[in-house]
mmCIF file of the C-alpha atoms, coordinates in Angstrom:
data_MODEL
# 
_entry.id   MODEL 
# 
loop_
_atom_site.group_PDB 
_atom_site.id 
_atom_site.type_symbol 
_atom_site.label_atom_id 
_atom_site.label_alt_id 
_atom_site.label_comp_id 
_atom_site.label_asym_id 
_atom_site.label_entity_id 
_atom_site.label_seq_id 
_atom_site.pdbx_PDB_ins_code 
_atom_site.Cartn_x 
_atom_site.Cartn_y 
_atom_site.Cartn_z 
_atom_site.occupancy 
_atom_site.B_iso_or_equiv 
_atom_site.pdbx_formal_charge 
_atom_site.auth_seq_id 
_atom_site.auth_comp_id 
_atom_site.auth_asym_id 
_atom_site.auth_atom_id 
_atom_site.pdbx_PDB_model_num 
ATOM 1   C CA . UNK A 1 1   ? 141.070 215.873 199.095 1.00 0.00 ? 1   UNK A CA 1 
ATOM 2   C CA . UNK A 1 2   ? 137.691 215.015 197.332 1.00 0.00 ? 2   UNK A CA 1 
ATOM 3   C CA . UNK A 1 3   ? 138.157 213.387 194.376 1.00 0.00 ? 3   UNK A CA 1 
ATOM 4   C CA . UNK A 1 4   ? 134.953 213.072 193.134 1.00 0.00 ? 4   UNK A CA 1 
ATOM 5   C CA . UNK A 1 5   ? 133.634 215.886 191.124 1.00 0.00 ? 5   UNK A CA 1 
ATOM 6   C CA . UNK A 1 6   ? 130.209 217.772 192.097 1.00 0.00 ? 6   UNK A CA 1 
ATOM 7   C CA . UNK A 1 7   ? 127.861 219.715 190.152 1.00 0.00 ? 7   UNK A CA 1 
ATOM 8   C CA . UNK A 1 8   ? 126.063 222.804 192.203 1.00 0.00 ? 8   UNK A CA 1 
ATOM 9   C CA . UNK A 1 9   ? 122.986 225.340 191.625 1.00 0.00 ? 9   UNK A CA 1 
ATOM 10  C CA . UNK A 1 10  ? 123.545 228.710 193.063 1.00 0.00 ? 10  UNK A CA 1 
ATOM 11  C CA . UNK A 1 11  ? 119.654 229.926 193.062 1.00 0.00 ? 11  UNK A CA 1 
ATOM 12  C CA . UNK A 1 12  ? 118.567 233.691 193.529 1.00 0.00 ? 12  UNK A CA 1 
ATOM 13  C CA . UNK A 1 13  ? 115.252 233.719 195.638 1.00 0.00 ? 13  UNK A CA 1 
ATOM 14  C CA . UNK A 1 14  ? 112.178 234.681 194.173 1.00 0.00 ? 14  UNK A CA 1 
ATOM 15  C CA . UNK A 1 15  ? 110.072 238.016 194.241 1.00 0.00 ? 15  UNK A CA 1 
ATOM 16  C CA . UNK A 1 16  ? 109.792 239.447 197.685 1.00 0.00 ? 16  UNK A CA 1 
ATOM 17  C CA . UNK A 1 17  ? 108.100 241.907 199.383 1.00 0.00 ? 17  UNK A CA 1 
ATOM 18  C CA . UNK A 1 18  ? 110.511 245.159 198.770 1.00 0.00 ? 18  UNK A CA 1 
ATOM 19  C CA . UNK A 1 19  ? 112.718 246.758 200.806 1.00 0.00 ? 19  UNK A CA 1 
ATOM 20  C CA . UNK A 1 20  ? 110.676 248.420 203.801 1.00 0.00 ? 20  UNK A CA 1 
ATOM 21  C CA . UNK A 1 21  ? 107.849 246.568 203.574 1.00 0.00 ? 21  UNK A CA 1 
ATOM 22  C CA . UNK A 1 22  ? 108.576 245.261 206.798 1.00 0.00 ? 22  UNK A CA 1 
ATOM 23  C CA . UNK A 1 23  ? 110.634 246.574 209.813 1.00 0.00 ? 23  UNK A CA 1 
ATOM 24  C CA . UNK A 1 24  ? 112.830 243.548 209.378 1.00 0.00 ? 24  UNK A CA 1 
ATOM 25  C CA . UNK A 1 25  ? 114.363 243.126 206.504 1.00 0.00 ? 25  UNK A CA 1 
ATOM 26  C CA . UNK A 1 26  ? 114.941 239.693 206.838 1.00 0.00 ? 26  UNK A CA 1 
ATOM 27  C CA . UNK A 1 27  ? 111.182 238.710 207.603 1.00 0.00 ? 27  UNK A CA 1 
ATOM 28  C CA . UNK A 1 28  ? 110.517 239.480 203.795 1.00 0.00 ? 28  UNK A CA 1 
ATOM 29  C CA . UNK A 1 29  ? 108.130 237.226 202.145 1.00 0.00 ? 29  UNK A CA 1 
ATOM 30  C CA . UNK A 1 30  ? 107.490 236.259 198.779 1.00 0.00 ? 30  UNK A CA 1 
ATOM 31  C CA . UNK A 1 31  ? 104.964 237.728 196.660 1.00 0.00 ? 31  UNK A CA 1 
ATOM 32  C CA . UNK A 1 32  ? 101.784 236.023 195.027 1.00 0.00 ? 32  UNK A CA 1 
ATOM 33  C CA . UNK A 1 33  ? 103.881 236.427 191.928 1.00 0.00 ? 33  UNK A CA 1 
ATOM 34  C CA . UNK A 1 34  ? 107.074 235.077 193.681 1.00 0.00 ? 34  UNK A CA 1 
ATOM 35  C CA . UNK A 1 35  ? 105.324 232.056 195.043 1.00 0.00 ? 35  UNK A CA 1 
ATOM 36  C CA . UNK A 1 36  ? 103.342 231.294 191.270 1.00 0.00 ? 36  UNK A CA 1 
ATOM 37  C CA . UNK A 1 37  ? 106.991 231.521 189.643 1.00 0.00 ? 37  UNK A CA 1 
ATOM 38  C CA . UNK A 1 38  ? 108.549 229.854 192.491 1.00 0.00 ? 38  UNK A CA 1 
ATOM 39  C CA . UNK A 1 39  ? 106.332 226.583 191.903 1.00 0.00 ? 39  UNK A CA 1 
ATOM 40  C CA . UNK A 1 40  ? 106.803 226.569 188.337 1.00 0.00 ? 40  UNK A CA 1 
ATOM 41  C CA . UNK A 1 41  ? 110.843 227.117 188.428 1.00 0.00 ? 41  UNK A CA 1 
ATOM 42  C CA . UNK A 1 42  ? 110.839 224.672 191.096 1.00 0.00 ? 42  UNK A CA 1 
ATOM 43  C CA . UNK A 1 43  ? 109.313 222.001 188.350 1.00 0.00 ? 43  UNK A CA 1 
ATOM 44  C CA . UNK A 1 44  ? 111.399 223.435 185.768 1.00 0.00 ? 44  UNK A CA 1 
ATOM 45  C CA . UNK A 1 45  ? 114.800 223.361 187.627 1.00 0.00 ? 45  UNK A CA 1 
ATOM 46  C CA . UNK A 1 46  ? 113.597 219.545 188.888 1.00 0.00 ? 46  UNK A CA 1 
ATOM 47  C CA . UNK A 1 47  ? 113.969 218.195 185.154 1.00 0.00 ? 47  UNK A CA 1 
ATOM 48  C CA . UNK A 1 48  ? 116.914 220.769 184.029 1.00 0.00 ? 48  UNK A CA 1 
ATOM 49  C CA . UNK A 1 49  ? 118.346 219.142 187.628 1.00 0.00 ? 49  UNK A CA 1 
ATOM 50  C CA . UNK A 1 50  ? 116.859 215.272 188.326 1.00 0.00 ? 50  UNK A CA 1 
ATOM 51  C CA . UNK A 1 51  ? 119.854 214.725 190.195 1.00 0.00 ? 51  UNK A CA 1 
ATOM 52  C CA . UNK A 1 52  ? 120.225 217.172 192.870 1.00 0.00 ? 52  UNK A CA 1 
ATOM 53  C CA . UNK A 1 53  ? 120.391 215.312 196.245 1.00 0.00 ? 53  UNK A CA 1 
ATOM 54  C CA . UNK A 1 54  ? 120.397 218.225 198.416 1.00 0.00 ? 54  UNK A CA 1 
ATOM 55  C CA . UNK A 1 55  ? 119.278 221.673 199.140 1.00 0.00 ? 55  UNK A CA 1 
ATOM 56  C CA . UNK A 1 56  ? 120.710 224.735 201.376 1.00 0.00 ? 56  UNK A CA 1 
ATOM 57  C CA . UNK A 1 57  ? 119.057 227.511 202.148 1.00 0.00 ? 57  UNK A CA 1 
ATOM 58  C CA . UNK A 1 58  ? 119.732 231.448 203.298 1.00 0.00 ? 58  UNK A CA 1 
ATOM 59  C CA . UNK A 1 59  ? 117.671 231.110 206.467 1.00 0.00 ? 59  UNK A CA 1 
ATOM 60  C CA . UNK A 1 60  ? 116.006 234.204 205.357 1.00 0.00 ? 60  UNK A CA 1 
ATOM 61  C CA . UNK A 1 61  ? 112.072 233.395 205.011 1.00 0.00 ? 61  UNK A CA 1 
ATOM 62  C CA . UNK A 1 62  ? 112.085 234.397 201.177 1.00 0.00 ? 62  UNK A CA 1 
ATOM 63  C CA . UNK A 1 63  ? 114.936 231.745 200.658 1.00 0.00 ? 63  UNK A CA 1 
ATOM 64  C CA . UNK A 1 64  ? 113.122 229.494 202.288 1.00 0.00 ? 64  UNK A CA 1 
ATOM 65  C CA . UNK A 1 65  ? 109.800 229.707 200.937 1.00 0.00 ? 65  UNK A CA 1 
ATOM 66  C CA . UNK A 1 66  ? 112.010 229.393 197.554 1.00 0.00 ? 66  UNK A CA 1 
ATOM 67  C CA . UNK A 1 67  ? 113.642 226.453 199.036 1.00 0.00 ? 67  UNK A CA 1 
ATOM 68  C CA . UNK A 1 68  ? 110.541 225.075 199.733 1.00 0.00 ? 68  UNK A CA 1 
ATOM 69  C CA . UNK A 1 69  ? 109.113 225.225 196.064 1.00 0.00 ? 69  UNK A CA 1 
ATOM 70  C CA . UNK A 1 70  ? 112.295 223.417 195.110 1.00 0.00 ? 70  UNK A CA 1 
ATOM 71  C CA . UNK A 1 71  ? 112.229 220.577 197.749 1.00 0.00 ? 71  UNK A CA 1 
ATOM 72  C CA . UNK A 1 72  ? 108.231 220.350 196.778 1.00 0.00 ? 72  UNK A CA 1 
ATOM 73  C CA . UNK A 1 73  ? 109.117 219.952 192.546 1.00 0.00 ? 73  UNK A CA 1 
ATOM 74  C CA . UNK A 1 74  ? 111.669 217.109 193.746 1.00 0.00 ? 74  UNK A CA 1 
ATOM 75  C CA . UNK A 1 75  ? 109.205 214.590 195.856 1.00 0.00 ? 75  UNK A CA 1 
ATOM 76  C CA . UNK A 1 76  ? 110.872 213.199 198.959 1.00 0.00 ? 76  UNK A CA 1 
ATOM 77  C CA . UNK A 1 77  ? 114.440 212.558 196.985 1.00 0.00 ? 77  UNK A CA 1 
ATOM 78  C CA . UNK A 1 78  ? 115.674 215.948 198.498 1.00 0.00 ? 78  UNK A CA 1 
ATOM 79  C CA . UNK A 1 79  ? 115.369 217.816 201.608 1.00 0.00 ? 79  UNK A CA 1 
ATOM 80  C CA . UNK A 1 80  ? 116.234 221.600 202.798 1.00 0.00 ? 80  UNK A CA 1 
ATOM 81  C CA . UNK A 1 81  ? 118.504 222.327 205.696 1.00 0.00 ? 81  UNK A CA 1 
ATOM 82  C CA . UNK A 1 82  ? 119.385 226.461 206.228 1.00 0.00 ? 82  UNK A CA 1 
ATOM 83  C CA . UNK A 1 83  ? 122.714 228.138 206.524 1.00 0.00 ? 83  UNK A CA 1 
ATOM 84  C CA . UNK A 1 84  ? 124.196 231.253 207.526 1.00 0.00 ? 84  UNK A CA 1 
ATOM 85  C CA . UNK A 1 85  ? 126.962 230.998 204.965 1.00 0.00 ? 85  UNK A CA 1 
ATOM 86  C CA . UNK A 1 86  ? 124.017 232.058 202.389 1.00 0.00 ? 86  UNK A CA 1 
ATOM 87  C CA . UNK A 1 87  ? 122.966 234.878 204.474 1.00 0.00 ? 87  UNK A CA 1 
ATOM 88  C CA . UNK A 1 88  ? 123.739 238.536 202.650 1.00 0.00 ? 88  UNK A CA 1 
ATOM 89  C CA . UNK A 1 89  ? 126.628 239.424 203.347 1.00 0.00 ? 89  UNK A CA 1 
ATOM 90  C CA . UNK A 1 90  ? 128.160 236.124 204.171 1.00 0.00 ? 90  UNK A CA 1 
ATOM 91  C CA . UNK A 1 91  ? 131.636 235.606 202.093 1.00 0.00 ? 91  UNK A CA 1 
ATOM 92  C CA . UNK A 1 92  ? 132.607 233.039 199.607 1.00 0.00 ? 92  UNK A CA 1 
ATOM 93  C CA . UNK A 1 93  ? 135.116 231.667 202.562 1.00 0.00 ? 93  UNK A CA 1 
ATOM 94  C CA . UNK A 1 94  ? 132.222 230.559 204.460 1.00 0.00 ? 94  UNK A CA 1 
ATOM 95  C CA . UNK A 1 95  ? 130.320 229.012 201.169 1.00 0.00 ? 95  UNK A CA 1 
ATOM 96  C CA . UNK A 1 96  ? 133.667 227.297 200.325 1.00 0.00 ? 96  UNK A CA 1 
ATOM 97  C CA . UNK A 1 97  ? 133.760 225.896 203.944 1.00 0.00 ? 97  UNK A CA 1 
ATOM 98  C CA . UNK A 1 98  ? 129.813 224.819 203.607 1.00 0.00 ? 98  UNK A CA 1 
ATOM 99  C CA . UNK A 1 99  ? 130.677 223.337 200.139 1.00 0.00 ? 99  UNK A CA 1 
ATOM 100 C CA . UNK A 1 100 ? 133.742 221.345 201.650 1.00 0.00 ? 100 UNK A CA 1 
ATOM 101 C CA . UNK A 1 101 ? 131.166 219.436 204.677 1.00 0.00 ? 101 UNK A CA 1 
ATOM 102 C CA . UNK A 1 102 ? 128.577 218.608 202.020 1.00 0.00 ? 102 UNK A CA 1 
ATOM 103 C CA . UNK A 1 103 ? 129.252 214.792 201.183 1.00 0.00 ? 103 UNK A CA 1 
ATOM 104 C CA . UNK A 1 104 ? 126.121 215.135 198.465 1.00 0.00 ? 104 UNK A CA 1 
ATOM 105 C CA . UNK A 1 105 ? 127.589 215.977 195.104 1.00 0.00 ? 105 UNK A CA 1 
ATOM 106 C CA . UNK A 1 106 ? 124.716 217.446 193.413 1.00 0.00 ? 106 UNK A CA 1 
ATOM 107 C CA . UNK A 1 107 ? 123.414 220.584 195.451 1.00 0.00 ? 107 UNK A CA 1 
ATOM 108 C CA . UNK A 1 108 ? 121.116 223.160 194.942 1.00 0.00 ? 108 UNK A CA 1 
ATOM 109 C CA . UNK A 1 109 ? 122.447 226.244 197.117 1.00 0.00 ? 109 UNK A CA 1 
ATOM 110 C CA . UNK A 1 110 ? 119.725 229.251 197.427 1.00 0.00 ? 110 UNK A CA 1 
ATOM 111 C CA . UNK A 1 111 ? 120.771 232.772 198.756 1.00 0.00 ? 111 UNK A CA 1 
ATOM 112 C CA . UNK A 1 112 ? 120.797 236.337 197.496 1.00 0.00 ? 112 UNK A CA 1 
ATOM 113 C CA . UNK A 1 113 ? 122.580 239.197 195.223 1.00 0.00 ? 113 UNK A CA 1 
ATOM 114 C CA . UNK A 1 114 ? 125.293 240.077 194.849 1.00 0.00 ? 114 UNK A CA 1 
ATOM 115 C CA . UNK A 1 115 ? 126.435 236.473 196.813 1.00 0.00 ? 115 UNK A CA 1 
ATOM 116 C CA . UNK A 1 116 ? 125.659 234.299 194.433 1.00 0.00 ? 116 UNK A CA 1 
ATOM 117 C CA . UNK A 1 117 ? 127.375 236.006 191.231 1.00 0.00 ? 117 UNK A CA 1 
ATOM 118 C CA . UNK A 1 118 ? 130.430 237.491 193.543 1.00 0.00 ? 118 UNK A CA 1 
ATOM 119 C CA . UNK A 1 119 ? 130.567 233.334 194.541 1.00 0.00 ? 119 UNK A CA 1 
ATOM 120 C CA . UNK A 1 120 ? 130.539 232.603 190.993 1.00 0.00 ? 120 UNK A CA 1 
ATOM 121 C CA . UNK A 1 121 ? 132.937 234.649 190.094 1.00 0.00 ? 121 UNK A CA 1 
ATOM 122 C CA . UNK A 1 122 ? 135.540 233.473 192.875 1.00 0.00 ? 122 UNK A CA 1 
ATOM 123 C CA . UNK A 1 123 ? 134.934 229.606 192.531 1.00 0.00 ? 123 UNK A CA 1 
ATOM 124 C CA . UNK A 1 124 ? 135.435 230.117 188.653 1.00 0.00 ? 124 UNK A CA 1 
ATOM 125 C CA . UNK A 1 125 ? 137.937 232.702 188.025 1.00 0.00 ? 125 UNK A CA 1 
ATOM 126 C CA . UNK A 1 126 ? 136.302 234.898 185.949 1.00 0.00 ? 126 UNK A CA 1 
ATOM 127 C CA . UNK A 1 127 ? 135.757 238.418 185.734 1.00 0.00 ? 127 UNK A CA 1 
ATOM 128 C CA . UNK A 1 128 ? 133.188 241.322 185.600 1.00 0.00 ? 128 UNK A CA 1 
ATOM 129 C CA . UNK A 1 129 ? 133.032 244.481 185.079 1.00 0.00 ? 129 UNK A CA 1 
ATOM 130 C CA . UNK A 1 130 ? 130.422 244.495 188.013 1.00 0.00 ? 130 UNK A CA 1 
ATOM 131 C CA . UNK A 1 131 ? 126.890 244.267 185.651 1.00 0.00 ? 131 UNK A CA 1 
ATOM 132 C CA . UNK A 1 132 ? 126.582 240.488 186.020 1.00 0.00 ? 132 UNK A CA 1 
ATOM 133 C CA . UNK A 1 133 ? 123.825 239.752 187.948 1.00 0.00 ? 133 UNK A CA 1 
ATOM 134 C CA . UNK A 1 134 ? 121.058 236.726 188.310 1.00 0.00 ? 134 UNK A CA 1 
ATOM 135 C CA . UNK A 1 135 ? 117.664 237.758 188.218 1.00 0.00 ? 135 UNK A CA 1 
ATOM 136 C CA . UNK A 1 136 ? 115.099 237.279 191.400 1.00 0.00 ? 136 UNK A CA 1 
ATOM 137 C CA . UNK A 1 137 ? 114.389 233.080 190.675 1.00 0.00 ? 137 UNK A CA 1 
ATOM 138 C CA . UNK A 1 138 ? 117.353 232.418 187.987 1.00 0.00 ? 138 UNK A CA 1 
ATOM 139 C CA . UNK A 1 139 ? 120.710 230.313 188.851 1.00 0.00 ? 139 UNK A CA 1 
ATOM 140 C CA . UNK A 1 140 ? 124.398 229.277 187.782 1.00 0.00 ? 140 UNK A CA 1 
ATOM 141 C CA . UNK A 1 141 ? 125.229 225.561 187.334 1.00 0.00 ? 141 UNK A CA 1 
ATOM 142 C CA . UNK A 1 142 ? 129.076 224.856 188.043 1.00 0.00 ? 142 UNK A CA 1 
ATOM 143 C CA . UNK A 1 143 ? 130.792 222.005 187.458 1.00 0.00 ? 143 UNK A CA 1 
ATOM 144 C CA . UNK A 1 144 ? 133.628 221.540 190.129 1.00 0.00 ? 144 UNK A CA 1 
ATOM 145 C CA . UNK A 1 145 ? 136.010 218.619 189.610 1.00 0.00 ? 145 UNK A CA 1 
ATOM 146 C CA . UNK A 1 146 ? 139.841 218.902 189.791 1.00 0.00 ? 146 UNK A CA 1 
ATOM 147 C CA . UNK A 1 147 ? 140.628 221.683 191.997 1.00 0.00 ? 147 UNK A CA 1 
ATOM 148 C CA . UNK A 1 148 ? 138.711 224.302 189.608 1.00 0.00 ? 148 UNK A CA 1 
ATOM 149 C CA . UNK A 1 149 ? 134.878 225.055 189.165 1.00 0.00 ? 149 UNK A CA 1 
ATOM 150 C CA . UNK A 1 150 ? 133.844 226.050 185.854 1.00 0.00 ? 150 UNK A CA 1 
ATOM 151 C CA . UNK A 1 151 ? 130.384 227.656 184.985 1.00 0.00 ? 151 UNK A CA 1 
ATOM 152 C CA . UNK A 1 152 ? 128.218 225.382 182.740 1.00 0.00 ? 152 UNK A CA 1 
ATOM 153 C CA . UNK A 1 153 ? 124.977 227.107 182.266 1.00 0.00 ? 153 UNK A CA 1 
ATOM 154 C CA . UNK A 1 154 ? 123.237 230.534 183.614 1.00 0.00 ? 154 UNK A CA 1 
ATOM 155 C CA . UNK A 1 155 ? 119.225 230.489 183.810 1.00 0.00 ? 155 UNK A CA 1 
ATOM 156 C CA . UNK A 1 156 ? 117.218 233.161 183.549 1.00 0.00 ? 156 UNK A CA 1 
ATOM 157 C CA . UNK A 1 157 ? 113.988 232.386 185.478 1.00 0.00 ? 157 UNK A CA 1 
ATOM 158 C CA . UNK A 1 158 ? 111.521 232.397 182.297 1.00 0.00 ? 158 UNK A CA 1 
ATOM 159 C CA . UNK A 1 159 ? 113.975 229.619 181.120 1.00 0.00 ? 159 UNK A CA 1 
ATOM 160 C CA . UNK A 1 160 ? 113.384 227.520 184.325 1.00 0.00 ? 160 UNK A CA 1 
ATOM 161 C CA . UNK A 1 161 ? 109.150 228.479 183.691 1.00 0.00 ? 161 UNK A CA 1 
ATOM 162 C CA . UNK A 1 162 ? 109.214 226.912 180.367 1.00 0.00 ? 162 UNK A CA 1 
ATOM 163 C CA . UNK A 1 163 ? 110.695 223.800 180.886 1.00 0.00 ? 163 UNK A CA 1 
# 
């Protein structure tokens, strides 16, 4: 068992296209909007974040391109790999068994609603009554150390703009 306590982002993409803009869901893009905020979370989450050492993406093209704005704010220090255990739909069993190969301890994970807050919820133990929700670019930072993960901070994207 891992000792060593880690520190992890759970990011919601950015503004996409919206639901039937395309005949694939999954091939949604980012909009001009999403990309401008993107960029500028990207910075912001870079200095709320220096040390993240690694990022996973939903291989869903808007997770990516939001990936990609984070990767770009952080210089060559950290890269982007995909995986399916941030697809929709995907439980927190499969994010706990992503989490358990990582050997980085400061990870930025980037995926989609309601994942991300039902993730949360089940790494930390706490409840909702359902209305918790991140908006499109905002993200949880949990600390895990000991056997228990416990939610430090909640960003709400005009947060990550302005820093």
């Amino acid at each position: 068992m891992e000792s060593q306590e880690k520190f992890i982002v759970l990011l919601r993409h950015g503004i996409a296209e919206p639901h039937g803009a395309r005949e694939d869901d999954d091939a949604r893009i980012l909009t001009k909007s999403g990309n401008r905020r993107m960029k500028q979370s990207g910075r912001g989450l870079a200095k709320y974040f220096p040390k993240a050492e690694a990022i996973y993406s939903s291989p869903l093209i808007r997770c990516i391109e939001t990936a990609e704005w984070v990767e770009k704010a952080y210089g060559s220090a950290v890269h982007m790999k995909t995986s399916d255990a941030l697809k929709p739909g995907a439980d927190v069993k499969a994010f706990r068994a992503l989490l358990k190969k990582i050997r980085a301890h400061h990870i930025i994970f980037v995926g989609h609603e309601p994942n991300l807050s039902t993730t949360m919820l089940a790494m930390t133990g706490l409840h909702s009554d359902g209305t918790i929700e991140l908006k499109k670019g905002g993200c949880y930072g949990l600390r895990l150390a000991g056997g228990s993960a416990y939610l430090e901070w909640m960003l709400p994207p005009r947060a990550l703009r302005q820093k």
